[in-house]
C-alpha positions in Angstrom: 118.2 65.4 96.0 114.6 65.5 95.1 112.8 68.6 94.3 109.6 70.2 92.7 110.5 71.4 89.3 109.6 73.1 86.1 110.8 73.3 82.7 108.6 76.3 81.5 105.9 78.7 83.1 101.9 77.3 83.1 98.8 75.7 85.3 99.9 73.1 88.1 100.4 70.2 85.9 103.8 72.0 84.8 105.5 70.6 88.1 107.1 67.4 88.0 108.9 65.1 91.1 112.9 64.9 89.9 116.4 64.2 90.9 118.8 67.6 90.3 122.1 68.7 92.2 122.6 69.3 95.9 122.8 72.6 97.0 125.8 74.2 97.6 126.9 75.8 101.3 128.3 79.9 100.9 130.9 80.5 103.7 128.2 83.0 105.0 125.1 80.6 104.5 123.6 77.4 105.4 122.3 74.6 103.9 118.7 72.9 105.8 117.2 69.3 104.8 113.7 70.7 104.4 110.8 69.4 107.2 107.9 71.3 106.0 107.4 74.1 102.4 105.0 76.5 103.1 103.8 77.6 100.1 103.4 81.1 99.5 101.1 83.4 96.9 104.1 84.5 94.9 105.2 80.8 94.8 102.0 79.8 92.8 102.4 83.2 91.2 105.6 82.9 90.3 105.1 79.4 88.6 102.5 80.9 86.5 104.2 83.5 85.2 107.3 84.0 86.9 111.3 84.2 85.7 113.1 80.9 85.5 116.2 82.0 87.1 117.4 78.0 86.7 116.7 75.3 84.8 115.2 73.1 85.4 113.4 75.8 88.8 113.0 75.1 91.7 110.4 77.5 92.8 109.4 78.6 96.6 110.3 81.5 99.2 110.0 79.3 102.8 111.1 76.7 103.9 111.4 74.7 107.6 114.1 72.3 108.3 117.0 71.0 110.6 120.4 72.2 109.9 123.1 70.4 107.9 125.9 72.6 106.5 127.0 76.0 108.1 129.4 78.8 105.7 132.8 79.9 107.3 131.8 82.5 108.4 128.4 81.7 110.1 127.9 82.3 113.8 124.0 82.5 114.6 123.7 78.6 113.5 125.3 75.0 114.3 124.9 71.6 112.5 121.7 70.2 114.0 119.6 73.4 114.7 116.3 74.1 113.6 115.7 76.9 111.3 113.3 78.7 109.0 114.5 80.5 105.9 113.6 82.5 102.9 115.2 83.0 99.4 113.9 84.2 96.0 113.6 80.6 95.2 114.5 76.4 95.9 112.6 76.2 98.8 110.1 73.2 96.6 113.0 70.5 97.7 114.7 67.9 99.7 117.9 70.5 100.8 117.9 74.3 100.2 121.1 76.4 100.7 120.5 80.5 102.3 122.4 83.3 103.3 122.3 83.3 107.3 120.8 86.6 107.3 117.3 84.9 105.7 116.9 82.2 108.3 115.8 82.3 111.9 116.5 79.7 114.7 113.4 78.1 115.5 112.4 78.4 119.3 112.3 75.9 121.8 109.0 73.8 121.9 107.7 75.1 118.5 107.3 72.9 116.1 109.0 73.2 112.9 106.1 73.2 110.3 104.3 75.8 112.2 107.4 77.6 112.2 108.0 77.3 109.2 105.2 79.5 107.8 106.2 82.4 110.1 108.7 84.6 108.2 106.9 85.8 105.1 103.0 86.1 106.0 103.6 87.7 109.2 106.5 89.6 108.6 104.3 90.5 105.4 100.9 91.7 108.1 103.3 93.2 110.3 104.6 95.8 107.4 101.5 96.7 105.6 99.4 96.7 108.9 102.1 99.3 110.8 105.4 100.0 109.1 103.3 101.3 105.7 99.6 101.3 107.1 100.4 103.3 110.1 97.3 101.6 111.7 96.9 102.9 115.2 94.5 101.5 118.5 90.8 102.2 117.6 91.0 102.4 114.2 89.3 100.4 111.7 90.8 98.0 109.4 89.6 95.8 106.4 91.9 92.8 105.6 90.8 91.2 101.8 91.5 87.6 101.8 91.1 87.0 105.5 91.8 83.3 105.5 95.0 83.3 103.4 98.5 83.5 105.6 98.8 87.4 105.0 95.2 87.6 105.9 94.9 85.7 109.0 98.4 87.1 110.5 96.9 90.6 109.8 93.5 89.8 111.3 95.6 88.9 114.7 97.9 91.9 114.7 95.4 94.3 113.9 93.4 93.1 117.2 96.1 92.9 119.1 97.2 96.8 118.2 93.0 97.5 119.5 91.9 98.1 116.1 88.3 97.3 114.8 88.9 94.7 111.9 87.0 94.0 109.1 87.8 90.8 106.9 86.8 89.4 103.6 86.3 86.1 102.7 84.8 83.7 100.0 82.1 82.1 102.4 80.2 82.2 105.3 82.4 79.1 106.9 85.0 81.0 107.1 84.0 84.1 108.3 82.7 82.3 110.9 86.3 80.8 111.8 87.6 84.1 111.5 86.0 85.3 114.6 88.3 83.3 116.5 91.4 85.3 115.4 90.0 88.6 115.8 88.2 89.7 113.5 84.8 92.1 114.3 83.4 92.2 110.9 82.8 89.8 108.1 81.6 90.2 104.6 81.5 87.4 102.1 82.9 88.5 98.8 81.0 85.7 96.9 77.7 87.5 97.9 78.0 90.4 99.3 78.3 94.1 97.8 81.3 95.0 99.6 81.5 98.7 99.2 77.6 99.1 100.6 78.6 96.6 103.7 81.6 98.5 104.4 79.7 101.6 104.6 76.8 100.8 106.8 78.9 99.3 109.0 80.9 102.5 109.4 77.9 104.5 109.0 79.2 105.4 105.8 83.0 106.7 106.9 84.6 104.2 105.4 87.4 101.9 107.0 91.0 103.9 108.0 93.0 101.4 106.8 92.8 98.0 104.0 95.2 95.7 103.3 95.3 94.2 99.4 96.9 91.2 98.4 94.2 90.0 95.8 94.3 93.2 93.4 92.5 93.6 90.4 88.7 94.6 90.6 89.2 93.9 94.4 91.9 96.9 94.7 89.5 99.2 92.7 86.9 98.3 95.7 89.4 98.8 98.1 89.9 102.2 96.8 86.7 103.0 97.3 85.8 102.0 101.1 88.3 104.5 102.9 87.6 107.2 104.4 89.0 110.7 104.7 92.8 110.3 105.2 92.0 106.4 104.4 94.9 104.5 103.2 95.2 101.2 100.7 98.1 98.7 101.1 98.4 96.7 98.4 100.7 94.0 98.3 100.7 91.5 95.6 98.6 90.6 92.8 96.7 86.9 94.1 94.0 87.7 91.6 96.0 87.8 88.8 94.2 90.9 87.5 95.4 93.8 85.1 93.3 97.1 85.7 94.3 100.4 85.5 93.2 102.8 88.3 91.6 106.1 88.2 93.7 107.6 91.9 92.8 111.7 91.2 89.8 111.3 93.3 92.2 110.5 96.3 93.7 114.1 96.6 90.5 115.4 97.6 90.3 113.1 100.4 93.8 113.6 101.4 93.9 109.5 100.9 97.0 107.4 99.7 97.8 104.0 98.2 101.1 102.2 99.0 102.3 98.7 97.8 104.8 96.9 100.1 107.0 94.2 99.4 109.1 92.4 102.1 111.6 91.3 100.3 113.2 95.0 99.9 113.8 95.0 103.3 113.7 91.4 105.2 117.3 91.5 105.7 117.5 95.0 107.8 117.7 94.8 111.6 114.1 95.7 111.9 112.8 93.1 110.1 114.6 90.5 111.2 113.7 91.1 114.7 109.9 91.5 114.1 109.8 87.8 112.7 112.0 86.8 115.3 109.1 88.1 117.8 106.6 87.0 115.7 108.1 83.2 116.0 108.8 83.8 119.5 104.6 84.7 120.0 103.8 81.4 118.2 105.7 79.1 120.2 104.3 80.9 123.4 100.8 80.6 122.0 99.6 84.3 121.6 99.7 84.1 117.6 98.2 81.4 115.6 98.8 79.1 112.4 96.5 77.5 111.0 97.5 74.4 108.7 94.9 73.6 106.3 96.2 70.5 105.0 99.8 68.3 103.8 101.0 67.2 100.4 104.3 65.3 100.0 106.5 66.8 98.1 105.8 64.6 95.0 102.0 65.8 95.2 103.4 69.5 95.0 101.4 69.8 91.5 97.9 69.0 93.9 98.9 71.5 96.3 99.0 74.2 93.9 96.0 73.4 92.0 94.4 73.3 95.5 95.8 77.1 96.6 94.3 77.8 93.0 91.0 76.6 94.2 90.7 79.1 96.9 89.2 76.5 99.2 92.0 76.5 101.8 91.8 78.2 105.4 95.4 79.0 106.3 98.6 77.1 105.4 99.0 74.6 102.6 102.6 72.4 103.1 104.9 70.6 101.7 106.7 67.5 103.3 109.8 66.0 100.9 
């Protein structure tokens, strides 16, 4: 089969389009020919700087496709099916093998590629926005990174649960299309003092609630924008950044920091059914994706110098 892959860790231009070995079925997993990548922030991430676990790597968490091969001792799925999956890795490719526990049957009327970008940045929201946030109705919420997939799945739950939501986002443009999914408050990050926005627009209380994925200097400023019994979720590192982080002045506050990482617990019961609603709100139209734009698979060194760029609004995809 054809897949994305890389010999060594480094920019974009590490990625090349080859020919390597078909994926092989577990008797309790399935094989999918891949419809549509969605390419997450720890796939760029990973790339970058990531382990190698094979070589060449196939690199990639999600993945959209119609079934081909079902394990043994699989009974959720059937040759033909549509369905979305997650792994560590592999999902840059033509076929990609799973356990049956990290894949979901696509429902009716939704269309794969859409589906396919479900799993991880909503499951992602869902967790630091309730499960670790503990955000409640009427609260106040600031999402960093508003148009990325973590950021516009959180700016839609949060609403939805009656919070206030604050976003952040690297222009104007996009701020403005954030309004559509929900969100009350913008600040642009390119121009903006954040910390003196989020303060006069909570007459200087500070938000309940952020959500992190960028990191870095932007986690420091996160830290500083709650309020009393405020808490920061940060959950990954899309800045890249290395700081160390002065927390004493939390205790006073009685204010907490937590980083969340789905992957710890996306194959528990509770998980799997909250991306199972979440897909199941798509097809009925109450959540939205947002696809930004489509590389073929051989392009899949453009679409990661393009995530790099930060100019995308919502999903960036992968078609072998």
């Amino acid at each position: 089969m054809k897949a994305a892959v890389y010999y060594e860790n480094g920019a974009p231009q590490v990625l090349r389009y080859e020919d390597v070995a078909d994926p092989v079925c577990d008797e309790n997993g399935i094989v999918i020919d891949v419809k549509a990548v969605s390419i997450e922030g720890g796939d760029v991430l990973n790339r970058a700087g990531g382990a190698l676990v094979t070589k060449p790597h196939v690199v990639g968490y999600q993945a959209g496709g119609v079934v081909r091969e079902v394990g043994a001792n699989v009974t959720a799925f059937k040759v033909g099916d549509l369905a979305v999956t997650v792994g560590a890795f592999g999902s840059h490719a033509a076929r990609r093998a799973v356990p049956e526990v990290t894949a979901w049957r696509v429902p009716a009327g939704l269309d794969i590629t859409l589906a396919a970008c479900v799993p991880i940045p909503f499951g992602t929201a869902d967790d630091c926005l309730f499960e670790f946030g503990r955000l409640k109705k009427g609260e106040t919420v600031l999402i960093q990174g508003g148009a990325g997939g973590v950021g516009l799945a959180a700016i839609q739950l949060a609403k939805r649960a009656g919070a206030r939501v604050f976003a952040t986002a690297s222009s104007d443009a996009k701020l403005d299309r954030l309004r559509d999914f929900g969100m009350d408050e913008g600040i642009n990050y390119a121009k903006d003092d954040l910390v003196a926005a989020v303060k006069r627009a909570t007459d200087n209380r500070g938000v309940n609630l952020v959500v992190d994925p960028v990191g870095g200097d932007v986690l420091a400023q996160s830290l500083q924008i709650i309020g009393y019994r405020g808490r920061v979720v940060t959950v990954g590192n899309a800045s890249r950044g290395v700081r160390n982080y002065d927390v004493s002045s939390l205790a006073g506050q009685n204010q907490s920091i937590t980083g969340v990482f789905l992957g710890a617990e996306i194959t528990t019961p509770r998980v799997r059914n909250m991306i199972e609603g979440h897909l199941r709100d798509l097809a009925s139209g109450s959540l939205k994706m947002v696809i930004d734009k489509q590389f073929a698979l051989r392009d899949a060194a453009a679409a990661h110098a393009y995530i790099e760029s930060r100019g995308a609004f919502g999903r960036v995809i992968l078609v072998p």
